[in-house]
Structure formats: structure tokens, C-alpha cells
C-alpha positions as CSV (number, residue, x, y, z in Angstrom):
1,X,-55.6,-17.0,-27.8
2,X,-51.9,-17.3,-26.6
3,X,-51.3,-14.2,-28.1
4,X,-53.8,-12.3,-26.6
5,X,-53.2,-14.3,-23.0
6,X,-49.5,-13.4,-23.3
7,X,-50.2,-9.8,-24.2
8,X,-52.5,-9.3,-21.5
9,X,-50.4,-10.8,-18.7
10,X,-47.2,-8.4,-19.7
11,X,-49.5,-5.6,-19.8
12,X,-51.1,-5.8,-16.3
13,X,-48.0,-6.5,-15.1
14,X,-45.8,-3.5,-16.3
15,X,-49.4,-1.1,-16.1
16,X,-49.5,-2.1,-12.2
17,X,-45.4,-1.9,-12.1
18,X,-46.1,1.8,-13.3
19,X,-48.7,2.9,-11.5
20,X,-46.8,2.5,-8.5
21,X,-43.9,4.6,-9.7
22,X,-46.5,7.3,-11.1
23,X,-44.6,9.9,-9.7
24,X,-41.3,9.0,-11.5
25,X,-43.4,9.4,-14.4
26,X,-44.9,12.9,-13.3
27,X,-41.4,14.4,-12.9
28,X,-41.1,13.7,-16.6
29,X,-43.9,15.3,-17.2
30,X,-43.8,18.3,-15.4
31,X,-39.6,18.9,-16.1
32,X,-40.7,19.4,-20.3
33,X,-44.3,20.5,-20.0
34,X,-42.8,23.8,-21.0
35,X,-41.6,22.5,-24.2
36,X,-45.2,22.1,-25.3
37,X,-46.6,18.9,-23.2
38,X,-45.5,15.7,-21.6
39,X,-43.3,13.0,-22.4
40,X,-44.8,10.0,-24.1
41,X,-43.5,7.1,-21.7
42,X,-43.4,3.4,-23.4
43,X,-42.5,0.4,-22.3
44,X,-40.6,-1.7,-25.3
45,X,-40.4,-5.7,-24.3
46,X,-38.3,-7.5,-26.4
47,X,-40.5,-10.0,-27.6
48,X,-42.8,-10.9,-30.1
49,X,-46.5,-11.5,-28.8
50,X,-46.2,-14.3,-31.4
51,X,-44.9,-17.3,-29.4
52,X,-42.8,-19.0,-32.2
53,X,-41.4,-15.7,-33.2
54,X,-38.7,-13.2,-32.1
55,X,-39.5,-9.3,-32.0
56,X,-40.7,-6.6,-30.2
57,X,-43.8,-5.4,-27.9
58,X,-44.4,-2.0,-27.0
59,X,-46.9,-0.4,-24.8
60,X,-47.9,3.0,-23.3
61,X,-48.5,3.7,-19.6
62,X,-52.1,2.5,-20.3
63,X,-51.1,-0.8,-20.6
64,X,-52.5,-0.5,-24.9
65,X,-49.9,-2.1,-27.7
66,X,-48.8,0.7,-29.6
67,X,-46.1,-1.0,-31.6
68,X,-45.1,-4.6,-32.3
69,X,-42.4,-6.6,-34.6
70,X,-43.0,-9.5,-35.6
71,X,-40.7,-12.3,-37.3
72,X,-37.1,-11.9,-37.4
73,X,-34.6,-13.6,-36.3
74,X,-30.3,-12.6,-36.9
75,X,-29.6,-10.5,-38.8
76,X,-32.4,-9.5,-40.9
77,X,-32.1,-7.2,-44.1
78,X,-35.4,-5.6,-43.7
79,X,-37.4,-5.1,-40.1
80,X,-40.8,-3.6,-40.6
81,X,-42.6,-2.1,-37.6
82,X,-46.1,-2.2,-37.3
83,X,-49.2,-0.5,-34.9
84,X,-51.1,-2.4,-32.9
85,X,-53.5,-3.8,-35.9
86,X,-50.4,-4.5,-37.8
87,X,-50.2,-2.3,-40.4
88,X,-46.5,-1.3,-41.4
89,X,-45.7,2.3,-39.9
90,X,-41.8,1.9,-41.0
91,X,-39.7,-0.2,-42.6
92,X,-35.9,-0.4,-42.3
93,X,-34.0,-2.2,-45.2
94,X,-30.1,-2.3,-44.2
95,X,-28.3,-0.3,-46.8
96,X,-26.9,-1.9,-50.2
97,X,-24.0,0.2,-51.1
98,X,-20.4,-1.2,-52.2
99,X,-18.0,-1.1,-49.3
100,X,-20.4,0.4,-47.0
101,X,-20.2,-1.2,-44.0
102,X,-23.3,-3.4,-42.5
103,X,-24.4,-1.7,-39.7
104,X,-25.9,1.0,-41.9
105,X,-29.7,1.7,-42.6
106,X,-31.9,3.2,-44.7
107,X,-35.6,3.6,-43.2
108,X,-39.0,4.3,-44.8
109,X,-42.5,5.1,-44.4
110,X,-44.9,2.4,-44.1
111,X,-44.7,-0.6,-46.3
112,X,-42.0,-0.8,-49.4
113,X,-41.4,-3.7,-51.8
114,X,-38.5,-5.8,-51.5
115,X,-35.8,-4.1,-54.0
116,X,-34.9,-1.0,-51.5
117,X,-32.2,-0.6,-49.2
118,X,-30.2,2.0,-52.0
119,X,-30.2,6.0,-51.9
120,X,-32.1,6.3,-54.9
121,X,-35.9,5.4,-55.0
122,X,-37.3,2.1,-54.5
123,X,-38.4,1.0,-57.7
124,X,-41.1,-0.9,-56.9
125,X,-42.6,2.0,-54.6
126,X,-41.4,5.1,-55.7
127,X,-40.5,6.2,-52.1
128,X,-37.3,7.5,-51.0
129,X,-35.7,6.9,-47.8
130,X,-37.2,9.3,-44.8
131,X,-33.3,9.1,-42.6
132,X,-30.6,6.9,-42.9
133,X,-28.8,5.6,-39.7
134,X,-25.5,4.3,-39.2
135,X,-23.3,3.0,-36.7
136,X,-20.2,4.6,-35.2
137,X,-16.8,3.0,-36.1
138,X,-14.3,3.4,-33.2
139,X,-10.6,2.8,-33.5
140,X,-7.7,3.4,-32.1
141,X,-7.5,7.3,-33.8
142,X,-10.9,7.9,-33.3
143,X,-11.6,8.9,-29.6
144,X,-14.9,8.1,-28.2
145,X,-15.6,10.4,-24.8
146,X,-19.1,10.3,-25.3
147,X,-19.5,6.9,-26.3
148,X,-21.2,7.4,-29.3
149,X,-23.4,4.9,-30.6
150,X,-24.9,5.6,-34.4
151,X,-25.9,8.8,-36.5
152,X,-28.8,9.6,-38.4
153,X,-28.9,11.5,-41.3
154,X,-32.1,13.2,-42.5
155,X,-31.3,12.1,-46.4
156,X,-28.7,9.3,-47.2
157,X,-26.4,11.2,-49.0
158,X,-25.9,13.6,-46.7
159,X,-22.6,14.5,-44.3
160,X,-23.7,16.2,-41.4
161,X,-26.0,14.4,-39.0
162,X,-29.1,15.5,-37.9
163,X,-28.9,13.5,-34.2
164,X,-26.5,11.5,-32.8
165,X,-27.3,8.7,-30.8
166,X,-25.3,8.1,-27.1
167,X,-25.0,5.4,-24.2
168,X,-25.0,2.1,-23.8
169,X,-27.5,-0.1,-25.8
170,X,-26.6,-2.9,-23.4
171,X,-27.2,-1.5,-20.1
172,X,-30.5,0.1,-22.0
173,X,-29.4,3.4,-21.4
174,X,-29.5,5.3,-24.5
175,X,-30.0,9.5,-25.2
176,X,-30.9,10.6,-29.0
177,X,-29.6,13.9,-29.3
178,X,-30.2,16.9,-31.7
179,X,-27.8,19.2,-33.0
180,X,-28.0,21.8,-30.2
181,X,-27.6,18.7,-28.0
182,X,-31.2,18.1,-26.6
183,X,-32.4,15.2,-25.8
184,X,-34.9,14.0,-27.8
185,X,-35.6,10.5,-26.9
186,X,-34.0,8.0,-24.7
187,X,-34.6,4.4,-23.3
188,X,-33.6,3.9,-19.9
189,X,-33.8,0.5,-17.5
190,X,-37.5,-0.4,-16.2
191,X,-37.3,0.5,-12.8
192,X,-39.2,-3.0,-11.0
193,X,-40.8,-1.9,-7.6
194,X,-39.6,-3.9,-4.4
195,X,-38.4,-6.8,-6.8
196,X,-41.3,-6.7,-8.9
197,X,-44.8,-7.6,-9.2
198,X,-46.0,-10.4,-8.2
199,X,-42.5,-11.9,-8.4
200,X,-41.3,-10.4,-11.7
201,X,-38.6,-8.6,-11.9
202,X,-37.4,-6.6,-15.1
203,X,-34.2,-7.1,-16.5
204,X,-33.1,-5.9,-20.2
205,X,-35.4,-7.7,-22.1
206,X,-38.1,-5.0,-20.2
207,X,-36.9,-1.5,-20.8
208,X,-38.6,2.5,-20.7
209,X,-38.6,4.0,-24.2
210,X,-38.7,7.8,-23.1
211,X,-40.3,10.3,-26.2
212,X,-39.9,14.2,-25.7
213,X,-42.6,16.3,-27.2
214,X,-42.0,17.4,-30.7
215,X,-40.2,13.4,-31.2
216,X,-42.3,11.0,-33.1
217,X,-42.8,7.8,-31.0
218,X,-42.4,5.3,-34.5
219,X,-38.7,7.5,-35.5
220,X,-37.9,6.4,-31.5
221,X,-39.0,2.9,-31.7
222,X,-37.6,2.1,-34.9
223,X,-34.0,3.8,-33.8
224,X,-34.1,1.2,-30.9
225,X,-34.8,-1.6,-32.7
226,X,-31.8,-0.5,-35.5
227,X,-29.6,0.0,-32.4
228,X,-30.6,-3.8,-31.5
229,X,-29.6,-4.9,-34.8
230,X,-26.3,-3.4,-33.9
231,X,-25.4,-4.1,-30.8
232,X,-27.0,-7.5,-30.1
């Protein structure tokens, strides 16, 4: 009952928070419609609807849970993200690979056993990794003018990226690129109306998860929450 209580508070709160900036929305919506249909606009709160957990919530413009996390806490070597009845959509083992640094992270489809996190198969599965992500290493010779965050490769082994990730994950303003340099996905600060509803105001625990048609919503999510893991 907490759960649901808690769930349905957030949600009428952000829904109403939304539907008076509707038409921020519709710009969204009418700026890619000719890229085959709207943006799918989320709202991602960093927090678990379980009260003795940490994790994540996310929700569409509805005000429906579309995503959750659930129990984990530091720095976890697997994150699983689930739907709204909690079944596993992908799971993220952090990458087991000699002198390969930390932030790096192999991701797969639904649920895998517990002996993954290398480029070959999961024995215990059979699956192979879907991407691979892993975070930019700046230094002193490696110039940074568009504050690049982490790439994603579409098989672990290979070279070349497929995206590139850019921003700032603490100011929640973050743009997933493609290799031609479109914009894919982005998350971007919830914008709280005349200080809120009711009161509430948003701050970065409450942020927009931005999806551009042909971008699957789960790749999105779970690319945030990796990029939490990262630079949290």
C-alpha cells in the first residue's frame, strides 16, 4: 500500500506539472513528426517506489509506470531494469575484463544468470551482449570540446562506436548521438511550473527522459541509469 500511495502521489504530481506545459511538449512533437512520429516524453525519478530501497521510477506523460529499478545501492555489478509488472526488459552486468577499467558495461536482453559481464556468451544463458558502453577517460592529452560522456558500441569487441553520449549527467542535461550526429535521445531538467505544484518543486532527482522516434525507450533508460553509475 505505500508503494502504490507513493506511486500515485509522484504521478499526479508530475501528470498535472505536465499538462500545464503541454505545449512544450507539442513542439517536440511537431519539430520530428517528419521523422516518422512524436517524441516519447518520460519522466525518470530517481527513486525506487520501494521505500527501503534505492532505484529508479519512470513514467510517461500519462502519468502510467513504464519502467522501474529496484534494489541497488553503490556500486552494483549488475542493475536489471524492469516494466511496470516487473519483469526484466535489460540487464547491465559491469564488464569483467583484465585491466579494463570499471566504468565499462556490457548490457543484455531481459533476464541473464549471474556469471556474465564477459564478451563471450553467458554460460548459464547463452545470450551475448546486445551493446557495450563505456565511459570517456579525459586527460591532460585528450581534449574534451564536447564534453564527452561515454560510448556505446553495438558488439563489445568492436572499435568504432555506434553513439556517443554528451553533456552533463549532473546538471541532467545529456544528448545520445548517432554517427551522423543526430540526436537520438536526451534527458533534460524537469521544467516545475511557477515553483511547482502544490509546493513541489523538481530538482535532479526529477528529470525529462526525451526518446526520438526510431530510439527504443528501454536502450534510453538503461543508458541513463549506466551514466548514473558513472557519474554519481
Amino acid at each position: 500500500m505505500k508503494m502504490l500511495f507513493c506511486f500515485n502521489t509522484f504521478s499526479r504530481i508530475v501528470h498535472e506539472g505536465e499538462h500545464d506545459d503541454k505545449d512544450h511538449e507539442q513542439q517536440y512533437e511537431v519539430r520530428d513528426s517528419h521523422n516518422g512520429g512524436a517524441c516519447t516524453s518520460l519522466t525518470v525519478w530517481r527513486k525506487s517506489l520501494l521505500l527501503s530501497c534505492n532505484g529508479f521510477t519512470v513514467i510517461d506523460s500519462k502519468g502510467n509506470l513504464i519502467f522501474r529499478v529496484d534494489n541497488y545501492t553503490g556500486r552494483p555489478q549488475e542493475i536489471v531494469l524492469m516494466d511496470a509488472s516487473g519483469k526484466s526488459v535489460l540487464t547491465m552486468h559491469r564488464r569483467k575484463k583484465l585491466g579494463m577499467m570499471a566504468s565499462s558495461w556490457l548490457v543484455y536482453e531481459g533476464e541473464v544468470g549471474e556469471d556474465c559481464g564477459r564478451e563471450r556468451r553467458c554460460s548459464s544463458t547463452s545470450k551475448r551482449p546486445i551493446f557495450s558502453i563505456r565511459k570517456h577517460t579525459c586527460n591532460i592529452l585528450n581534449w574534451n570540446p564536447q564534453h564527452v560522456l561515454a560510448y556505446i558500441y553495438s558488439n563489445a569487441s568492436d572499435k568504432r562506436y555506434a553513439y556517443v553520449i554528451e553533456g552533463s549527467y549532473k546538471h541532467r542535461s545529456c544528448k545520445v548521438l548517432d554517427e551522423f550526429r543526430k540526436v537520438v535521445a536526451e534527458t533534460r531538467k524537469k521544467e516545475a511550473i511557477n515553483g511547482g505544484v502544490g509546493g513541489v518543486t523538481f530538482g535532479a532527482e526529477v528529470f525529462q527522459l526525451i526518446v526520438y522516434p526510431g530510439f527504443e525507450p528501454g536502450v534510453a533508460m538503461a543508458l541513463v541509469l549506466l551514466l548514473d553509475q558513472m557519474f554519481s
